[in-house]
Each structure stands twice: as structure tokens, then as C-alpha cells.
N, CA, C and O atoms as a Tripos MOL2 file, in Angstrom:
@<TRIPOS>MOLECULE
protein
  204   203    51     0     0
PROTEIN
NO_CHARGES

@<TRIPOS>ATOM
      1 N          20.4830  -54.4130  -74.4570 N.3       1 UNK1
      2 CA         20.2870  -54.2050  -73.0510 C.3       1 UNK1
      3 C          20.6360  -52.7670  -72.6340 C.2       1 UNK1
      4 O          19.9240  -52.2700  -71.7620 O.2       1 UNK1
      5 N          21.7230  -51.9780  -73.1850 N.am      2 UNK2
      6 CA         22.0520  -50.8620  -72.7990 C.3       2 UNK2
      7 C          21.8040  -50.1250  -73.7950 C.2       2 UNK2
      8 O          22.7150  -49.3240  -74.0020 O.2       2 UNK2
      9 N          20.7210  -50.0390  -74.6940 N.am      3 UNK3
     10 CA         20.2690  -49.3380  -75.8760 C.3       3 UNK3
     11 C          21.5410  -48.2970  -76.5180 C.2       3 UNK3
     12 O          21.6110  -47.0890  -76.7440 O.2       3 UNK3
     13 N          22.4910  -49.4760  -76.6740 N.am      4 UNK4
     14 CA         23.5770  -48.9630  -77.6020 C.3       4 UNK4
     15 C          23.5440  -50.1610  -79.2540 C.2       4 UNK4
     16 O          23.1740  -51.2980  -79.5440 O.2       4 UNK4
     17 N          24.2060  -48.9370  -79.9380 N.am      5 UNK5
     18 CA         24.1960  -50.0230  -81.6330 C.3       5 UNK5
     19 C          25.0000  -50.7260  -81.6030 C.2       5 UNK5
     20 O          25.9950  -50.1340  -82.0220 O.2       5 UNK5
     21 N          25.2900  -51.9360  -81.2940 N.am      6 UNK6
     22 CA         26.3100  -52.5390  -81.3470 C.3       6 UNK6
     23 C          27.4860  -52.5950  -82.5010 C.2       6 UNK6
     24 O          28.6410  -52.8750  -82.1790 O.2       6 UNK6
     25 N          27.1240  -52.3140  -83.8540 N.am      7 UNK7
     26 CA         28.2810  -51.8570  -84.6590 C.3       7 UNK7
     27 C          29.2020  -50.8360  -84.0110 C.2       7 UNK7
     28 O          30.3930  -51.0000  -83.7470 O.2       7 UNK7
     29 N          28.6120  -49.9780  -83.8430 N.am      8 UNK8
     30 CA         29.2470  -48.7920  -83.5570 C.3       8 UNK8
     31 C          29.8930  -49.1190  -82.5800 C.2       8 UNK8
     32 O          31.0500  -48.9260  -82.9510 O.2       8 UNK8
     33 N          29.9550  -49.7430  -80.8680 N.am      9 UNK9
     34 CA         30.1740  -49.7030  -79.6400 C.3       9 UNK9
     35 C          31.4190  -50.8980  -80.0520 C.2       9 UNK9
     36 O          32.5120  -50.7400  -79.5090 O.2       9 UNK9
     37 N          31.2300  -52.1440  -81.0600 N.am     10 UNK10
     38 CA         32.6730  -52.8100  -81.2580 C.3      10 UNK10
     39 C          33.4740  -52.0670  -82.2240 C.2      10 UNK10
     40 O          34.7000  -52.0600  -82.1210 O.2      10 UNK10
     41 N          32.7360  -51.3020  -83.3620 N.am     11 UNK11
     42 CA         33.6950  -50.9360  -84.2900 C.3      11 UNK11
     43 C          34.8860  -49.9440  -83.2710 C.2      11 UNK11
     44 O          36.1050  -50.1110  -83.3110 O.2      11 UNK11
     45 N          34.2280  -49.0050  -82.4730 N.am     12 UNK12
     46 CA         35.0410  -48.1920  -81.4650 C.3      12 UNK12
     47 C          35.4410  -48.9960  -80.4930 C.2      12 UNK12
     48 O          36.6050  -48.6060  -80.3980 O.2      12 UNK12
     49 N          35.3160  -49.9480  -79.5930 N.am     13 UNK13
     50 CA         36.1000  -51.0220  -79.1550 C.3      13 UNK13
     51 C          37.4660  -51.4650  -79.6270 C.2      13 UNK13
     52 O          38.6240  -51.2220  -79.2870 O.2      13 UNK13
     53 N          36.8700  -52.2210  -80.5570 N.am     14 UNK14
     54 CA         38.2360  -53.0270  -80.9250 C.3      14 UNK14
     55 C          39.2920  -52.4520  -81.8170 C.2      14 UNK14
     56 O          40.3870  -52.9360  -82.1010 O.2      14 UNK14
     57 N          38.5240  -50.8480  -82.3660 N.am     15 UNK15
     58 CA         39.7550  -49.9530  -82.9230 C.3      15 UNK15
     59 C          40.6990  -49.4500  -81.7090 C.2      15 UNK15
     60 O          41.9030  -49.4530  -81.9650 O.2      15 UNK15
     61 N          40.2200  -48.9230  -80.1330 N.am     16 UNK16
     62 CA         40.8650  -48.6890  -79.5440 C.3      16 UNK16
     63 C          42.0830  -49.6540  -78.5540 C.2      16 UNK16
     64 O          43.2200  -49.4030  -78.1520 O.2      16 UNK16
     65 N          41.0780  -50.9470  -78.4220 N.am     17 UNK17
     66 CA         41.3800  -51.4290  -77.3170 C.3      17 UNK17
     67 C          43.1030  -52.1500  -76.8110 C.2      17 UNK17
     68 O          43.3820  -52.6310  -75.7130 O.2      17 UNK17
     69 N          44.1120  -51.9890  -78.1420 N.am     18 UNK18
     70 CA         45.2200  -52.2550  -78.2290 C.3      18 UNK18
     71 C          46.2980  -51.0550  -77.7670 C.2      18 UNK18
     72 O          47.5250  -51.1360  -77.7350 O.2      18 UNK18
     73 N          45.2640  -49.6750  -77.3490 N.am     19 UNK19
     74 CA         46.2200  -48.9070  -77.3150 C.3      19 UNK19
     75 C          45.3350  -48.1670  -75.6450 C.2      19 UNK19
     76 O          45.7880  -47.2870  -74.9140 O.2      19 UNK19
     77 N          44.5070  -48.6420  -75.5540 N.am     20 UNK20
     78 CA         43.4120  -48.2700  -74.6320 C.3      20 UNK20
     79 C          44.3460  -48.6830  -73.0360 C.2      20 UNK20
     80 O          44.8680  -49.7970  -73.0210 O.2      20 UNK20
     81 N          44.5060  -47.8580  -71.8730 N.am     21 UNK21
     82 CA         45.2860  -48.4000  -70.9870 C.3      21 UNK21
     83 C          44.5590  -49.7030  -69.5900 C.2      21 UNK21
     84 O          43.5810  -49.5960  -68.8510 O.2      21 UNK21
     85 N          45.3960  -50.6150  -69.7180 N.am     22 UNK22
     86 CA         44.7930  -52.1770  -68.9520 C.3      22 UNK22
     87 C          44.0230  -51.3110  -67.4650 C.2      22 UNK22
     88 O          43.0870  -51.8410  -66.8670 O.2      22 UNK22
     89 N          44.3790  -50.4680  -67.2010 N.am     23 UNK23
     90 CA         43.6770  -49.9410  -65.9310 C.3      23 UNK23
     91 C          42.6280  -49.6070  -65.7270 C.2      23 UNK23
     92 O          41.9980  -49.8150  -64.6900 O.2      23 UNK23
     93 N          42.1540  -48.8660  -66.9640 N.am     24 UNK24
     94 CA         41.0730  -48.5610  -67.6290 C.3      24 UNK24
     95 C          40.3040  -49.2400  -67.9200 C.2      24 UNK24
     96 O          39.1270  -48.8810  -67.9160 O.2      24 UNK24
     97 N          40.6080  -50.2360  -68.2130 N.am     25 UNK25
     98 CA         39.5400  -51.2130  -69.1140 C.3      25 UNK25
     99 C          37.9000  -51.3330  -69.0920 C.2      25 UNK25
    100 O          37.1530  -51.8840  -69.9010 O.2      25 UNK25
    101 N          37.6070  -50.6310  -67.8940 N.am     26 UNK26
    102 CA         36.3050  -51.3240  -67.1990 C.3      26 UNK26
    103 C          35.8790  -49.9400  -68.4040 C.2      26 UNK26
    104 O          35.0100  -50.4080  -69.1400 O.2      26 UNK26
    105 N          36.1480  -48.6670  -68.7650 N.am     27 UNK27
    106 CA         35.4800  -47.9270  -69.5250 C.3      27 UNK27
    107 C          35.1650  -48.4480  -71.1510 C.2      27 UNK27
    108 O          34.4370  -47.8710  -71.9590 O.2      27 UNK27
    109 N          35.8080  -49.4960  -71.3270 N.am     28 UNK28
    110 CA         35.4620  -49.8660  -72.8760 C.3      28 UNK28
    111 C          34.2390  -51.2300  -72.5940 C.2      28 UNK28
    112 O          34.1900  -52.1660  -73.3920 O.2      28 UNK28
    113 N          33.3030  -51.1630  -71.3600 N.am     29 UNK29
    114 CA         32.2540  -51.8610  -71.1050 C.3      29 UNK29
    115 C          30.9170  -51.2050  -71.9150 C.2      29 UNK29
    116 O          30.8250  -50.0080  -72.1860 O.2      29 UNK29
    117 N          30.3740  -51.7530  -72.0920 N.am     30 UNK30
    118 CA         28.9260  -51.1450  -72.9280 C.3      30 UNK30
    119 C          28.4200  -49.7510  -72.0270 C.2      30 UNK30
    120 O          28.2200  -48.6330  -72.5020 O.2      30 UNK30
    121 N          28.2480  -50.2460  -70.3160 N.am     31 UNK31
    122 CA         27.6190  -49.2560  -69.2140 C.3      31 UNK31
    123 C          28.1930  -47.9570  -69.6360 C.2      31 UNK31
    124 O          27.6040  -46.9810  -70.0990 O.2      31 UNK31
    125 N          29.9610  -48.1940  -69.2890 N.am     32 UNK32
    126 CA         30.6950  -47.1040  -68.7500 C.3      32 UNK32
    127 C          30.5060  -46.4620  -70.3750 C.2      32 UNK32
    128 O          30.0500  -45.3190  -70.3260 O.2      32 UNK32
    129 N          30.7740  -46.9850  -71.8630 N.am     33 UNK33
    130 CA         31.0500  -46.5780  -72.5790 C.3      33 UNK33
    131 C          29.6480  -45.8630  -72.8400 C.2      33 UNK33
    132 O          29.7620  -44.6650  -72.5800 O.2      33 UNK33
    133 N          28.4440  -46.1780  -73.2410 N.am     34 UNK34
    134 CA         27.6550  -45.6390  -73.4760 C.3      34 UNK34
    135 C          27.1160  -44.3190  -72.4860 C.2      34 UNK34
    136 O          26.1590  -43.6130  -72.8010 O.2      34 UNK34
    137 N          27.9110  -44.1440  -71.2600 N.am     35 UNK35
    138 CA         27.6970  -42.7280  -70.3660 C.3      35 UNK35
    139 C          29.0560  -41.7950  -71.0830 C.2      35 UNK35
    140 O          28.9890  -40.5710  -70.9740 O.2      35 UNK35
    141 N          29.8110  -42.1800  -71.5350 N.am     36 UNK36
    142 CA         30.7040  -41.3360  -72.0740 C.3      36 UNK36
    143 C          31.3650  -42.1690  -73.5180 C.2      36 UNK36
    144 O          32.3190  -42.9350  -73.3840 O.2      36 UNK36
    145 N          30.8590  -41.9620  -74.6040 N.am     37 UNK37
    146 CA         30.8950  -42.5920  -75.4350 C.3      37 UNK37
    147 C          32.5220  -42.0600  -76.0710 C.2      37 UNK37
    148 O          32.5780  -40.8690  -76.3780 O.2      37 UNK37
    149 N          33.8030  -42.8990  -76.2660 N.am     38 UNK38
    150 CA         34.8190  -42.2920  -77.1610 C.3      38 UNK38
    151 C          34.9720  -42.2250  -78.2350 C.2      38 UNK38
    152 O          35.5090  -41.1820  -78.6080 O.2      38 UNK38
    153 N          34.7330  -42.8900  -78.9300 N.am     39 UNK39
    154 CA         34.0250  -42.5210  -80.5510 C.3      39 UNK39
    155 C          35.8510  -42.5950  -81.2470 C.2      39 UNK39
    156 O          36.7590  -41.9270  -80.7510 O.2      39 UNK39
    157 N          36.0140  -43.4120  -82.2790 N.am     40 UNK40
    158 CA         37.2920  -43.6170  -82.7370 C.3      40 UNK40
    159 C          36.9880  -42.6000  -84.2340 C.2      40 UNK40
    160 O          35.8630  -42.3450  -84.6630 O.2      40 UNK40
    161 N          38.0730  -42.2090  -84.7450 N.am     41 UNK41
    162 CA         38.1010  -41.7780  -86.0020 C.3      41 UNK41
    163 C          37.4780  -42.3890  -86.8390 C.2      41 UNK41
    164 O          37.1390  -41.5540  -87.6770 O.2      41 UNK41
    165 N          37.0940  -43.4300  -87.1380 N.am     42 UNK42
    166 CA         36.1030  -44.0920  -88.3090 C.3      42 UNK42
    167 C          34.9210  -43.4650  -87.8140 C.2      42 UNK42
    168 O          34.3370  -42.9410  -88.7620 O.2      42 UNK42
    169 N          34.1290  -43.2400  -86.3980 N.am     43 UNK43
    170 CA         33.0670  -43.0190  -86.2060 C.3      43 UNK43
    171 C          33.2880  -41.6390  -86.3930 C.2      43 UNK43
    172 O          32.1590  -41.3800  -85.9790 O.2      43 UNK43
    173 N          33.8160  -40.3590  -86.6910 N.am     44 UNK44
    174 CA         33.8370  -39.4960  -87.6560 C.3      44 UNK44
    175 C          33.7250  -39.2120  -88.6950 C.2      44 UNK44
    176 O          32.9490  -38.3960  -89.1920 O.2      44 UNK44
    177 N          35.0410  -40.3100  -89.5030 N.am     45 UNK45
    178 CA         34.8380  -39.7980  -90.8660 C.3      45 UNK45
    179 C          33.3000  -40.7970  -91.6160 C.2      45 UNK45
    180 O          33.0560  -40.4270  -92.7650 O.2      45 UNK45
    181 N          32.2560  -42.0330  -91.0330 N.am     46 UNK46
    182 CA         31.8000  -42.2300  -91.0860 C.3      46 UNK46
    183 C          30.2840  -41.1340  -91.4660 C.2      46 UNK46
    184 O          29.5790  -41.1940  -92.4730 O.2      46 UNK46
    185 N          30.1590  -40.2880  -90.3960 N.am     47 UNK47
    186 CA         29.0480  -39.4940  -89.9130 C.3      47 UNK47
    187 C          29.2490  -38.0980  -90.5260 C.2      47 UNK47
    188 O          28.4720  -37.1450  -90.5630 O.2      47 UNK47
    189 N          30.8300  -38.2690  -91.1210 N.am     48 UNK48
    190 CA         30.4560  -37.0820  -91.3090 C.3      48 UNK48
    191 C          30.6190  -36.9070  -93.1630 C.2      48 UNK48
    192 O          30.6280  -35.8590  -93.8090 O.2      48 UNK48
    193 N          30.7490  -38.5220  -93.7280 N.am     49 UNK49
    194 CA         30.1290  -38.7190  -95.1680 C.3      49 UNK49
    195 C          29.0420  -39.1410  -95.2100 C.2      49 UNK49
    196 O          28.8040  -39.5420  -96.3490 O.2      49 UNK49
    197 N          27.8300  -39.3280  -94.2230 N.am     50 UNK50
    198 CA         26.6130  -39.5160  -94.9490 C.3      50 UNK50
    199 C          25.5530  -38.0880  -94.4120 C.2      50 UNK50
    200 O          24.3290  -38.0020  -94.3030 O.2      50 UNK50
    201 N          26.4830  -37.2520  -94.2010 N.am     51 UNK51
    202 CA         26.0740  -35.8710  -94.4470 C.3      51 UNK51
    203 C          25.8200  -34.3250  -95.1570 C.2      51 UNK51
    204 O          25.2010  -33.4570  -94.5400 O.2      51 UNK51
@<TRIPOS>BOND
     1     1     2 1
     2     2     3 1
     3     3     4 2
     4     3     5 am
     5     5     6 1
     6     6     7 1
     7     7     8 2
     8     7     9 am
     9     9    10 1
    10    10    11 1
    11    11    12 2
    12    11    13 am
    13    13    14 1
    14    14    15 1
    15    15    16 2
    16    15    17 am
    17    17    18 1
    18    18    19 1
    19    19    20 2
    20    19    21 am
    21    21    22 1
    22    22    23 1
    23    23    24 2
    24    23    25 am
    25    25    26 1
    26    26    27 1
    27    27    28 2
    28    27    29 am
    29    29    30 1
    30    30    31 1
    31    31    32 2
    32    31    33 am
    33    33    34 1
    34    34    35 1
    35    35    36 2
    36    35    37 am
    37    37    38 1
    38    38    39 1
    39    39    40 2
    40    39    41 am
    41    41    42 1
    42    42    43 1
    43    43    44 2
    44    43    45 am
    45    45    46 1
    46    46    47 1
    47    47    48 2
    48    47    49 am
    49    49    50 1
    50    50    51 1
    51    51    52 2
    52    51    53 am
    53    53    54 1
    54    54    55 1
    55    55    56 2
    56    55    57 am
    57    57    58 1
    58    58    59 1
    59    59    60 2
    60    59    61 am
    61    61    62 1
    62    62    63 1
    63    63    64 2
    64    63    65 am
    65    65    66 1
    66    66    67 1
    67    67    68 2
    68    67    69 am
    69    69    70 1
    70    70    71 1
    71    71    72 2
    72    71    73 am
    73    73    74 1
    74    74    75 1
    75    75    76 2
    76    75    77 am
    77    77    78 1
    78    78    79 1
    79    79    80 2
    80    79    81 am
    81    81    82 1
    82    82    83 1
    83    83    84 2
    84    83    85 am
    85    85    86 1
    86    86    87 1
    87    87    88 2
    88    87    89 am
    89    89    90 1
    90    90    91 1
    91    91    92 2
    92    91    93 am
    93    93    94 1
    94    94    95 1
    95    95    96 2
    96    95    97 am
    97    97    98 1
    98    98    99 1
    99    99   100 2
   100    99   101 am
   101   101   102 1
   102   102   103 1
   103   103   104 2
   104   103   105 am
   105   105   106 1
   106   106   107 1
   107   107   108 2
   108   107   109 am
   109   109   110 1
   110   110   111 1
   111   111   112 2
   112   111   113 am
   113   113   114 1
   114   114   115 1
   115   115   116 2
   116   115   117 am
   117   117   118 1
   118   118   119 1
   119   119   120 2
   120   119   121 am
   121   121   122 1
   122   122   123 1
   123   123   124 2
   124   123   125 am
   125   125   126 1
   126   126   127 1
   127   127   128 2
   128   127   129 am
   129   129   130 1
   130   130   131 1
   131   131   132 2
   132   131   133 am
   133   133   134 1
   134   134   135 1
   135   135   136 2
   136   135   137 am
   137   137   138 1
   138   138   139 1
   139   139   140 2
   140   139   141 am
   141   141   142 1
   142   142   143 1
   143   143   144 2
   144   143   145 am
   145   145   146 1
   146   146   147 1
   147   147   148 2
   148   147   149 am
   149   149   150 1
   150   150   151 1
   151   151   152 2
   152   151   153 am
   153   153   154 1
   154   154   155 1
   155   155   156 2
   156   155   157 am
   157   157   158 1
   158   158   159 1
   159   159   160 2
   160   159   161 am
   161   161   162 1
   162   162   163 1
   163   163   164 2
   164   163   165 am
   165   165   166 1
   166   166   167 1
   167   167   168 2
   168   167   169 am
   169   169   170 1
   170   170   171 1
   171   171   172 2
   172   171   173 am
   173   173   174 1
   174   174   175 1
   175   175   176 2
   176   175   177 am
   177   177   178 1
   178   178   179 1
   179   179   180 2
   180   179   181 am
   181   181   182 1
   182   182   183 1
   183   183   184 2
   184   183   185 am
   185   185   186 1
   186   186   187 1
   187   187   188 2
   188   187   189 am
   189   189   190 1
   190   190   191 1
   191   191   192 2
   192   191   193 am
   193   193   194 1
   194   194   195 1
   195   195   196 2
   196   195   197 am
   197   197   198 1
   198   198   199 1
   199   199   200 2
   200   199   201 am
   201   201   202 1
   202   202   203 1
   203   203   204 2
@<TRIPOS>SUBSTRUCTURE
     1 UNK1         2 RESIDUE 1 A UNK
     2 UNK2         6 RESIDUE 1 A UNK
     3 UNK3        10 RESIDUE 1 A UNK
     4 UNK4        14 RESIDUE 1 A UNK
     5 UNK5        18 RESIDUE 1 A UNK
     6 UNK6        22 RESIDUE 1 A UNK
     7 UNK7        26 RESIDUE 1 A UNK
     8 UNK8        30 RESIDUE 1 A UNK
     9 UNK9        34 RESIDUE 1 A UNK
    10 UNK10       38 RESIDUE 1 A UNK
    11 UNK11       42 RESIDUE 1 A UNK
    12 UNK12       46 RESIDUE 1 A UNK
    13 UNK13       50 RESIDUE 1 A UNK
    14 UNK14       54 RESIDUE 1 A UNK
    15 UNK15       58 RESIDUE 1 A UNK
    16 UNK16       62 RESIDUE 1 A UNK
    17 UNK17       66 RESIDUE 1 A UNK
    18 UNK18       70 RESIDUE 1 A UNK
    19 UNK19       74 RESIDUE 1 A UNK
    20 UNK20       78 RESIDUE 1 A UNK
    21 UNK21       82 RESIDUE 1 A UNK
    22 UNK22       86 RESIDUE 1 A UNK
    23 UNK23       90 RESIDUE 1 A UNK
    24 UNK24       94 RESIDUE 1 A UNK
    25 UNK25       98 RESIDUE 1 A UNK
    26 UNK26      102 RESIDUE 1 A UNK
    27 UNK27      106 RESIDUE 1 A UNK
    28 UNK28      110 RESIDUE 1 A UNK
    29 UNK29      114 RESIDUE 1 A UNK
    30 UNK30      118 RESIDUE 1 A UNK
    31 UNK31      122 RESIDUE 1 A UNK
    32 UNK32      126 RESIDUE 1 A UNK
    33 UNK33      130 RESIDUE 1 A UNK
    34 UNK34      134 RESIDUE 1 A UNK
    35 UNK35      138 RESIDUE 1 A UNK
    36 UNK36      142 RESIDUE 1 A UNK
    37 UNK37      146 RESIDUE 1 A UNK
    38 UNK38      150 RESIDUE 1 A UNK
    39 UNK39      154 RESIDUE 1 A UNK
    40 UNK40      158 RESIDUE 1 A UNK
    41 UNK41      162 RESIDUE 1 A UNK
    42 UNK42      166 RESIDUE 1 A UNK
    43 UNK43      170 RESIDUE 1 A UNK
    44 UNK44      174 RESIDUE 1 A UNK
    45 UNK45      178 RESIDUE 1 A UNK
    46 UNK46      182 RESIDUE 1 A UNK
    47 UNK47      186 RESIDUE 1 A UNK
    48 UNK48      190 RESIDUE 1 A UNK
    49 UNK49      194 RESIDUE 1 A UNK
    50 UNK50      198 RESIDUE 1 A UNK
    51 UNK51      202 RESIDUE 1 A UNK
């Protein structure tokens, strides 16, 4: 629906979301996340070995 990959949008989810602040929350939504995507360290060292 929000032409995001869904691997990617939970793998960065649920790596952050234990440390992510409760106030915030509404930014780890698909909408908010995919206008400003935070991208966890796996989605680095990921992208930047199949390069």
C-alpha cells in the first residue's frame, strides 16, 4: 500500500523499536517511516556487502 519492502521496513522496525521513544511511536508507521526512512545498522552493513 505504501510502496515500501516490507523486509526492510520490519527488519528496521523491530531492530529499533525497544529503544525507539513511546512518544514517537507514530514515526515507526509505514506513512511516517517511508517519508523519512531510519534505516538501522543491518540496513547498512547489508547494502553495503552486496556492493
Amino acid at each position: 500500500m505504501h510502496g515500501i519492502n516490507p523486509y526492510t521496513y520490519l527488519t528496521d522496525v523491530l531492530l529499533r523499536v525497544s529503544s525507539h521513544p513511546a512518544s514517537e511511536v507514530a514515526d515507526l508507521t509505514p506513512r511516517l517511516w517511508k517519508a523519512n526512512p531510519l534505516r538501522s545498522d543491518l540496513h547498512r552493513k547489508v547494502n553495503s556487502a552486496s556492493e
